[in-house]
Every structure is written in structure tokens, then in C-alpha cells.
N, C-alpha and C positions, 0 to 999 in steps of 0.2 A: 580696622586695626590702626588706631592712631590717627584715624583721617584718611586712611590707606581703604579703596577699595577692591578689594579680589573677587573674580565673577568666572564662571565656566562658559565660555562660547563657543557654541556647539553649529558643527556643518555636518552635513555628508560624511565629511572623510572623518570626522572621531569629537574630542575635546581640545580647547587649548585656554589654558589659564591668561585670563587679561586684568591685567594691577594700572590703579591709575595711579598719575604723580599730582597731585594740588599746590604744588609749588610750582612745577613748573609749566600746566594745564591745566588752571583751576575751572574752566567750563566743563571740560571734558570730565573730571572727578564729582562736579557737581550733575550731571549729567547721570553718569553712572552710579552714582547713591539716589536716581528714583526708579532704578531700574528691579523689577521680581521677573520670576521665571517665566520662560516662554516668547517673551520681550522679542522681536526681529531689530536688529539692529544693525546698522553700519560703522565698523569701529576702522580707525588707522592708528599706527604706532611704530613703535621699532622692537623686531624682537632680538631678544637678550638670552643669559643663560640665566636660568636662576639659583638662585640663592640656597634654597632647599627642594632638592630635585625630587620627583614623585616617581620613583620604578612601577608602579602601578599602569603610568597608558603610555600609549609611546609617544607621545612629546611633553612627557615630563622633566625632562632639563629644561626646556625654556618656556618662557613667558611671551606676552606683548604688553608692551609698556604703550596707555592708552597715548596719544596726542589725540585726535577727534573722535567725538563719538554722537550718534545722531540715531535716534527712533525711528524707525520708518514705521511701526504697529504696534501696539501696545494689547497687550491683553484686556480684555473687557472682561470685568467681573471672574468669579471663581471657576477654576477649570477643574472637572471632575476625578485626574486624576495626574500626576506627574510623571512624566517619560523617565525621569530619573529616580524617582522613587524606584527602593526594593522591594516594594508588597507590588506583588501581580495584581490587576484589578478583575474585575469577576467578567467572564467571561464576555456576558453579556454588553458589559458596559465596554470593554475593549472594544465589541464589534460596532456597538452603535458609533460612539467616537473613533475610527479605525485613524483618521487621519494622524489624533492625538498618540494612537498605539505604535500607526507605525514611527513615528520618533525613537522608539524605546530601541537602545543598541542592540537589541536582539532581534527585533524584528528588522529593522538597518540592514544588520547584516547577514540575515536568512536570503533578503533582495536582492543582496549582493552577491549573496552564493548561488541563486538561480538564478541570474544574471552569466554568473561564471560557467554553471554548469551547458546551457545554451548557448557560450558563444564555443567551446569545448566541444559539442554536439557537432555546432554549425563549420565549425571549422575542419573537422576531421573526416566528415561527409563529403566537402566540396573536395577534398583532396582527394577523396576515392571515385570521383568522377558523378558523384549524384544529382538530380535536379530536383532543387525543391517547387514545388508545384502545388497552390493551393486547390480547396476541392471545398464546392459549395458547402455550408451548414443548412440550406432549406434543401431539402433531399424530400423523398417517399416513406412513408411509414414501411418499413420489412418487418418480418418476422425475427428479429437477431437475438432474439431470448431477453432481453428488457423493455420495459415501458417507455413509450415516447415521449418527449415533450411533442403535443400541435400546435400548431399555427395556422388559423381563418385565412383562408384567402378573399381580401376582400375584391376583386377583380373576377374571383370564380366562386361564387357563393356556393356555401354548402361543400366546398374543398377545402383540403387543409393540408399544410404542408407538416414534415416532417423534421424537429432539429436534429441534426446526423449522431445516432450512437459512436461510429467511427465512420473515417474513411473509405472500410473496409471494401467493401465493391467496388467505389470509384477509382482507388488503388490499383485493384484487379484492370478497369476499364484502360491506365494509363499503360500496364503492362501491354495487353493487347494494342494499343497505341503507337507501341514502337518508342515509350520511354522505359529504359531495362531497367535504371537506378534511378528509384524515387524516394525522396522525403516531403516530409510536412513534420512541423510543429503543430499540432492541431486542435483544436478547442473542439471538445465532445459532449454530448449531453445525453442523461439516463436519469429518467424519472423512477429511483429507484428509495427504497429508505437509508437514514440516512444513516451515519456511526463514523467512529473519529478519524478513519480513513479515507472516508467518501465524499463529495459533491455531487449536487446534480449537475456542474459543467466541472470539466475539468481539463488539462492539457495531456498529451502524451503527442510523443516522438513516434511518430508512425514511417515504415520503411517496406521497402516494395522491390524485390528484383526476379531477374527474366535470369532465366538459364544459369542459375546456381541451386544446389543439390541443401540437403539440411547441415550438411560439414560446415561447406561453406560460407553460409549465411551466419551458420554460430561461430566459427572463426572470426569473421567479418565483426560481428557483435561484441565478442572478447576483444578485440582491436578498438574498438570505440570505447570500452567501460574503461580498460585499460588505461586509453585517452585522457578521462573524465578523471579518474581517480587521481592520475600522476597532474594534470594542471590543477586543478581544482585542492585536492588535498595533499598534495606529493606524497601520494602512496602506492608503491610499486606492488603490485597486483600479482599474487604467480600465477604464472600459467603452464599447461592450461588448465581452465577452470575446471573443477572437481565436475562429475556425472554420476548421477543418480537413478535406474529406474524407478518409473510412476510405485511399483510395486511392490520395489525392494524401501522406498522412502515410508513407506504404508509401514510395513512390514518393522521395520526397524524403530521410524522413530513416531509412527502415529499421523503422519501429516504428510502433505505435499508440496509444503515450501517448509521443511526443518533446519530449523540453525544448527550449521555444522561449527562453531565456534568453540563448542563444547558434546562432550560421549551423552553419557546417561541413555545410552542404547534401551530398546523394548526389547523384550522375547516373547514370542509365540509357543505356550506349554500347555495347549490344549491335549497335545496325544499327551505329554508327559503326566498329567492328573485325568488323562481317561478312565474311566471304571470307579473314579472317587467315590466314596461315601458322603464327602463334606459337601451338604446341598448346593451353597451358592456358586461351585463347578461347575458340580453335575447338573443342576439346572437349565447353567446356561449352555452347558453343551448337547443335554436335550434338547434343547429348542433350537440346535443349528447355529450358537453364538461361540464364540473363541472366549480362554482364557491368556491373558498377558500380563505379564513380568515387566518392573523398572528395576534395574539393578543402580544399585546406590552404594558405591566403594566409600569407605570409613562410617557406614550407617551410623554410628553411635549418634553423630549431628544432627539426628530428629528421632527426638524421644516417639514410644508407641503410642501416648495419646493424641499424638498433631496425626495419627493415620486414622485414628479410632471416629466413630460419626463427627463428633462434635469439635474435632481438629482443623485446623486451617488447611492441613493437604489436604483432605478428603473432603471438606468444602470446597475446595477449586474442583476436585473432580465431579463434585456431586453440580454444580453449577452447570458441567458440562455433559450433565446428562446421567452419570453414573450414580448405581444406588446405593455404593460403596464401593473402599475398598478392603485389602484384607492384607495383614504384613508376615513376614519371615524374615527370622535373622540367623543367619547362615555365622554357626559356631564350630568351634574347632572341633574335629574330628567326624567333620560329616555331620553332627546334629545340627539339629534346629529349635529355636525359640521362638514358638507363635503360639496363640491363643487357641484356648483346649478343642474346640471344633474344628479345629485345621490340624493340629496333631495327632487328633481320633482320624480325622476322615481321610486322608493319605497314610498309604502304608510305606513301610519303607524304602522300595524300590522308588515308589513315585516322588518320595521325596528328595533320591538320589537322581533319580531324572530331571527334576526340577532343577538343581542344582548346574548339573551338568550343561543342560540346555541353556541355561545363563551365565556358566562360564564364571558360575559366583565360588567367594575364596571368601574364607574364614574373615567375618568383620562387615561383609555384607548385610545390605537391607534390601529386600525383596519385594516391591510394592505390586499386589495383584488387583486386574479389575474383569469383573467376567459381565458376559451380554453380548450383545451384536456387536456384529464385528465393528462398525460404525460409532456406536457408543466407548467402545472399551478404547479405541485408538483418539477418539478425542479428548476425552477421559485423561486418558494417560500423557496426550501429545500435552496438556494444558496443564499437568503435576512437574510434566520435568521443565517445561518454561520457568512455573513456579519456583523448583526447586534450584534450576541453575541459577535463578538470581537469589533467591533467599538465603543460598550460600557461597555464593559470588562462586560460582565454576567459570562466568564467560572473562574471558584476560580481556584486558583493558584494549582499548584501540586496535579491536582485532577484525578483521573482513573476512570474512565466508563467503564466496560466490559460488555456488555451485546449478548444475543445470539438470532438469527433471526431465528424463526423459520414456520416449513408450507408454505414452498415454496410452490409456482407451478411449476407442472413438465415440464411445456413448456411454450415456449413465440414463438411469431409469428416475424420470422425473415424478419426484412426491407425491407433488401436487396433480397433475393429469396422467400419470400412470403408464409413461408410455415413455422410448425412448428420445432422449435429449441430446446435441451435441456439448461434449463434456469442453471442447470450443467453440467453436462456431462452425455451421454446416459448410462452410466451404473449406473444410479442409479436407487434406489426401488418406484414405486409409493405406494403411503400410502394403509393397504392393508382394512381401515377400508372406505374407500373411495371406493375399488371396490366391499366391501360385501355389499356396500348402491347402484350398480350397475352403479358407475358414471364408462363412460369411462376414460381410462390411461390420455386419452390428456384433460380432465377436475379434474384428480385425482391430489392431492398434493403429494411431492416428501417427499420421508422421508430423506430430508436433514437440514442443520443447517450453519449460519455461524455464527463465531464471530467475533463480532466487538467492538474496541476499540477507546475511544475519538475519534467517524466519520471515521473510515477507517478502511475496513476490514482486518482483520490477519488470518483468517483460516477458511478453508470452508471443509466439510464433507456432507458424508450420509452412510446410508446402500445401498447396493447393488445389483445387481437381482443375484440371487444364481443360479437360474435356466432355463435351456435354452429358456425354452418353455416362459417365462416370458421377456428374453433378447430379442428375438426376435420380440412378440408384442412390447415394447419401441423400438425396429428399425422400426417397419414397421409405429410408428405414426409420427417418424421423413422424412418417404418418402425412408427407404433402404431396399430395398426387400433382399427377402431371399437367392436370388445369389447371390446379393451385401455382406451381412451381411455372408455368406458363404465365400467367397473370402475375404472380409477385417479383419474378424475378424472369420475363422473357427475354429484357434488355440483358442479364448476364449468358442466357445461353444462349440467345442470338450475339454477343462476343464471343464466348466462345466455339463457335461454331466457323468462326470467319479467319480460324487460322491463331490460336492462342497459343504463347509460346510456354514452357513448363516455368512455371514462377512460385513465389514464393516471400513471405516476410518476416517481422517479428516489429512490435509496437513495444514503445516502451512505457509507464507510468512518471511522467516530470514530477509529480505532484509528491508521489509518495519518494521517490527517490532523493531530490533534495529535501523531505522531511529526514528522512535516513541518516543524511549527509549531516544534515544542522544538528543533529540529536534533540528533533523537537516530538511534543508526543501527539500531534495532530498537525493533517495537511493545511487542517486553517492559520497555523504559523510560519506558513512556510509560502502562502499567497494573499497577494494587494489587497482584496477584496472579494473572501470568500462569503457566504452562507453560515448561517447558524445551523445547528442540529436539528431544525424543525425548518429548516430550509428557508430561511427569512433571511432577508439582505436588511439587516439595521441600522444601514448607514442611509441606504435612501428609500426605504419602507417596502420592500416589492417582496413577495407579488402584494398588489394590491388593488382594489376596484378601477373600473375605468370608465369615462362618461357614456350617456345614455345615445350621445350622437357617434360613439367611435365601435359600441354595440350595432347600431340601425347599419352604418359604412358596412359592416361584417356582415349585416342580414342572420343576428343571433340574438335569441332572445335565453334571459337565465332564469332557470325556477329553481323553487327555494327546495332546499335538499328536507329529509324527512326529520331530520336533530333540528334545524332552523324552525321547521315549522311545529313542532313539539315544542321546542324555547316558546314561541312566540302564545302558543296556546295556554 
């Protein structure tokens, strides 16, 4: 402008506008007209107020008026995309250039927010008297319900190390130790598939104590989020935090980590339309499935065809499994408007029961899904997601923390048919459950998780202390006492030598400040994650490696049965 030039020079801490003078620093203005984006530079000057102040960043009153100005690196040829541009670049291309990405203010100051949120962590910890304590990553392959990453030993050929799912055991080891209060910030890894939430390594706040009960530990834990929220976003937190049973959370909202931010409540009207005539009920309640209710106050907001097949609700639900679903709109005087096979096939009683059980009022919309209890409640949990944001129900800058508690101690795995720890087998079954003589595999787990606006952040329990206790929880998962000898003797010869009753809860760092930043993936929220097909694109891995670092290992690779088909 006139011989005037204006540049944005960008650090760490934000923007600050730099204007040279060529009257009275003609180097320094010549200098700064060959300068384009990206440019590292060393500027001095004096700064001033300016002229036309910029409300937009916060050092928009003033300028630096250049005096010297000096290149230290200049960009080479065209950069694939600009930290300052408004178009996001495609995913891909972000990862491979990550260094280029993280310049973008956003990713800036996601780093900066988990940054914040860790020194928040560390700090409120050492106050409560805890020792952090790190705890190897080459560990033993266990059983912890995820696939490992291995590792060759080349020193023991033919062995392989294991990279640590969690700390979990070795946590257990430091209790027995005679450390009562432990943390770790801990790097974990699960060779697992992948989705916007996951890595195969990833961080979580791992915590470990000796002679505290489950009150305690979740007090202790409320005390820390509390912590986190008030530094980090000064948001005062109430407490204490909301509780929820495993079963009532089922029950009500379809899931087991539900955003309580917003109602849109479920009901359970399977007795209320027992004896229907209208097939897709009575079907599923022959076959032992439930039928369930979304009550939707002011229904008018979603016409009957976004419920009907070819509607957008009933695509979310049909996505999750459901083969529909089927509506009611609750009119004045106790009638209802629905579709003539649902008016025929409930009589009127049942249509008053329905009603009733939903606690629905004139103006209602009634959204039904019938099938297995499994299907109908995800079905539904994944409508009112839908629904709460499609019609903006969740209030702006709101927090929900609430805690899930009265797990059951097993679920019945899909895949091999038999039961699973619904956490992980070393935790406690409830112990007021086996003085009522229920078995371990129908007893509830004395565990907890929390969960924050729909997504869980940290999960705990107490733990079995004792051998004799450890091993009944093996043997109802199918691991005999050779097995449980061999894979895990180092834990029940700990506990065996005098283990005091302990107890934790870990937390998710990854997903909690993506929460925090309102990003919609953990990969914006860390230095140098993984692609979705688990590829590092900044420095190519995994990738091959020489035929000399093979022979070191004592491993030889053959070609898988897709390779040697390609190659045929």
C-alpha cells in the first residue's frame, strides 16, 4: 500500500501484524517485499498502537514497525497447502505433511490444550500424595481381551515380547509393593480396528490405590475432573456427579455411556402391546425380543415420512441394525394417529397403556422399534442422538458427567460363545451379591465408568485381592488353573504374599481432550497420530525392513495367499 508493506508474523503464542517504514528503513522494507508465506524470519522494531485496530485476535491494537529484518529460511518451491487457509485439507494430505498441519491455529491450540489438561492431571495428583511410577511397554502377551502388538526378541530367538495393552497388572504389582497411590501417564497399544476414536497407541491416565473402597476412588476422581475442567476451561462442575445404573442407563436411554445433556427418554411397552395383533409387536415379542418407545414432546418437528423406510430417522435406525420403525402421535383426548396396521392391531386398552407408560401428552410423537433387546436399544439410542441434534435439544456449552454404575460382571462373547469379562477379569464381583448366594457369572462387578456428554472417559473397579477369589473369576471366563498358572502365576503368586484390597480407574487423555477442543476425531487432538488404515504418513511405517534386521531376529516371511494370487 503505497510502498507500505503489511505481513502477519506468526509464533507459538498467536498473530502480530508487522508494517515496514522505507523512509526510514529502506533495507528492511525491501527485504520484506520478497518475502511469501511460510518465510522463518528474524524481524526487530518498535511496537506501536495502531491505526486501525483489528477486534478479531488479541493483539489487534498494535503493530511492529519493522527496523531489521533477516531471512533465516525461505521456502523451497510450492507448499501443498497453507496453515492459514480456510479450506481444511483432505485428510490424508494433513497427515503426510503433519508438521505443515500442525501450524494451523487449531491444531496449535488443541497442543496447547493437552498440554493444559496434563499439567491439571499432574498437578492435582502430586497434591494428593501419589507417585508417578513408570512401568515397562515390552511386557508378556496376556489374555486382556485385545490383540497384541509383538515384538522379535532378537537375543531369544523365537520369543516375542509383548507392547503393554495397559498397565493393568503391573499397577496391581506396585500396590502389592507397598506404593498405595500410583499414577502413570501411559502410552498403550491394541492391535485393534480402527474408527474416529481409536489408535493403535494411544495415552490414558492410569491410577492405582491400596485401601480405598469404590466411594472413595470416585470421589477422588470427581476431585480431579473438577480440577481439569475449572483450570483448563473455568467450568465449575456440580457435584456430585449424576449416577446411573448399568441397567437403568439400558433401560431408559439405550446405551451405556448416554448424554444426559438432554431427556428424549426410551420406554419399555412390551407388556403394554402384549397379545397385539399388529405383527411387527407381536413377532418380536414371540421370539423373546422387547418392544420400545422414543417420546418426542412437540412431535409436530418431524413429519411421518422422515419415520417411514425411506426417511432419514429410520435410516439412522436401520443403519443400526433395525428393520424399522413404526410412529404414533398422541392426540387429544387419548386418540392416536398412526398408520392403519397399528390402529387395527392394538385395541384400545393397549393403546391407553402405551400412552400411560410414556407418560406421553397430547402433541407427542411416539417412535417404536421392536427385535432383540440389543438391536431395539441401539436402534433407538442412535435416533435420539440423531434427533437431539437435528433439532438442537443439547443447550449450548453444557457438561454432563455422569457415572455408570452395577455393571455385570460378564457378557456372553459373540464370537466364541462363552462368557467374557464385561472389563477386565481382574476385577471384584460385588461381594453383597455372593452373600445373597448368586453365582460370580450372575453377580455384579464392583465397577464404574464415567461418562461424559455420550462418550466414555474412564472406567475403574476394585479388584480381587485374593488368590483364591482371582481364580474363581478365571475359571467362569473358561481358564483353568494351568492356564491361569502359566499366564498369570506372577499375579497370584502377588497375591498370595499378602495383597492389600486396592483398586483404580484409568482414564482416556486422547478422547477427553478431543471432547474438551470440540474436535470430531482423536487424530486432532495428537502430534502424530495414525491414519484410519493405521499408517504413519509422515514417516511411512509400518513398513519393510532389511533382509539383515530379519536374519538378527532369526525370521523368515512368506508371502500371504492375496500376494501370491496377485503375483500369479
Amino acid at each position: 500500500m503505497g510502498g507500505i508493506v503489511f505481513a502477519d508474523l506468526r509464533d507459538k503464542s498467536g498473530i502480530l501484524q508487522v508494517v515496514t517504514q522505507p523512509d526510514a528503513f529502506p533495507e528492511a522494507a525491501e527485504a520484506c517485499q520478497r518475502l511469501h508465506s511460510e518465510w522463518v524470519i528474524r524481524v526487530e522494531g518498535t511496537l506501536r498502537k495502531r491505526k486501525d485496530p483489528n477486534p478479531r485476535i488479541p493483539t489487534g491494537e498494535v503493530e511492529l514497525a519493522v527496523e531489521k529484518l533477516q531471512v533465516l529460511n525461505p521456502v523451497a518451491g510450492l507448499l501443498p497447502f497453507l496453515p492459514a487457509d480456510d479450506t481444511v485439507p483432505r485428510e490424508e494430505t494433513r497427515l503426510r505433511h503433519r508438521t505443515l498441519d500442525l501450524r494451523r491455529s487449531f491444531m496449535s491450540s488443541n497442543l496447547r490444550l493437552r498440554h493444559a489438561v496434563m499439567k491439571a492431571i499432574r498437578g492435582f495428583l502430586e497434591q494428593q500424595d501419589f507417585l508417578e511410577v513408570e512401568t515397562p511397554c515390552l511386557t508378556s502377551s496376556t489374555p486382556e481381551g485385545s490383540r497384541d502388538f509383538l515384538v522379535p526378541s532378537r537375543l531369544q530367538p523365537g520369543a516375542f515380547y509383548a507392547l503393554a495393552q495397559s498397565p493393568q497388572l503391573l499397577k496391581q504389582m506396585l500396590m502389592v509393593s507397598g506404593v498405595d497411590r500410583y499414577y502413570q501417564i501411559a502410552r498403550c497399544f491394541r492391535d485393534e480396528d480402527f474408527r474416529a476414536d481409536r489408535q493403535p497407541e494411544f495415552t490414558q491416565l492410569d491410577m492405582e490405590m491400596a485401601f480405598m473402597d469404590s466411594e472413595a476412588i470416585m470421589h477422588l476422581a470427581e476431585d480431579l475432573m473438577t480440577q481439569i475442567f475449572q483450570q483448563v476451561q473455568g467450568v465449575e462442575l456440580p457435584r456430585p456427579f449424576k449416577r446411573l445404573k448399568y441397567a437403568d442407563a439400558l433401560d431408559r436411554y439405550g446405551s451405556d455411556k448416554p448424554d444426559l445433556r438432554y431427556g428424549l427418554c426410551l420406554y419399555d411397552v412390551t407388556e403394554a402391546v402384549r397379545g397385539t395383533s399388529f405383527r411387527v409387536f407381536a413377532g418380536a415379542i414371540a421370539e423373546g425380543g422387547i418392544v420400545k418407545a422414543l417420546r418426542l414432546p412437540t412431535g409436530s418437528r418431524i413429519s411421518n415420512s422422515r419415520v417411514k423406510p425411506k426417511g432419514d430417522v429410520a435410516g439412522v435406525a436401520s443403519r443400526a441394525g433395525a428393520a424399522g420403525l413404526v410412529y404414533m402421535r398422541h392426540e387429544a383426548g387419548g386418540k392416536i394417529d398412526a398408520a392403519k396396521p397399528v390402529q387395527e392391531g392394538l385395541t384400545e386398552d393397549q393403546r391407553a397403556a402405551v400412552l400411560s407408560t410414556c407418560s406421553s401428552e397430547p402433541g407427542d410423537l411416539l417412535i417404536f422399534a421392536a427385535g432383540s433387546t440389543a438391536v431395539v436399544n441401539a436402534a433407538l439410542d442412535k435416533v435420539r442422538q440423531y434427533l437431539a441434534a437435528e433439532l438442537k435439544e443439547i443447550p449450548a456449552d453444557s457438561h454432563a458427567i455422569t457415572w455408570i454404575t452395577d455393571w455385570p460382571m460378564f457378557e456372553v462373547s459373540e464370537e466364541q460363545g462363552r462368557l467374557q469379562a464385561m472389563h477386565h477379569p481382574f476385577t471384584a464381583p460385588n461381594g453383597e451379591d455372593l452373600e445373597l448366594g448368586k453365582s460370580i457369572a450372575d453377580s455384579r462387578a464392583l465397577a464404574f465408568d464415567m461418562v461424559y456428554n455420550g462418550s466414555e472417559i474412564g472406567g475403574g473397579s476394585l479388584r480381587n485381592y485374593t488368590p483364591q477369589m482371582q481364580l474363581r473369576v478365571f475359571e467362569a471366563i473358561g481358564i483353568s488353573q494351568e492356564e491361569a498358572q502359566d499366564k498369570f502365576g506372577f499375579l497370584l503368586d502377588a497375591l498370595s504374599s499378602g495383597a492389600p484390597p486396592h483398586g483404580g480407574i484409568a482414564f482416556g487423555i486422547d478422547r477427553l481432550v478431543m471432547l474438551l477442543a470440540g474436535a470430531n476425531t482423536i487424530r486432532d487432538v495428537i502430534a502424530f497420530p495414525k491414519s484410519t488404515q493405521g499408517q504413519d504418513l509422515l514417516m511411512g511405517s509400518p513398513g519393510p525392513v532389511s533382509p539383515s534386521q530379519l536374519q538378527d531376529l532369526k525370521l523368515q516371511l512368506r508371502s500371504s495367499p492375496q500376494t501370491e494370487s496377485a503375483a500369479a
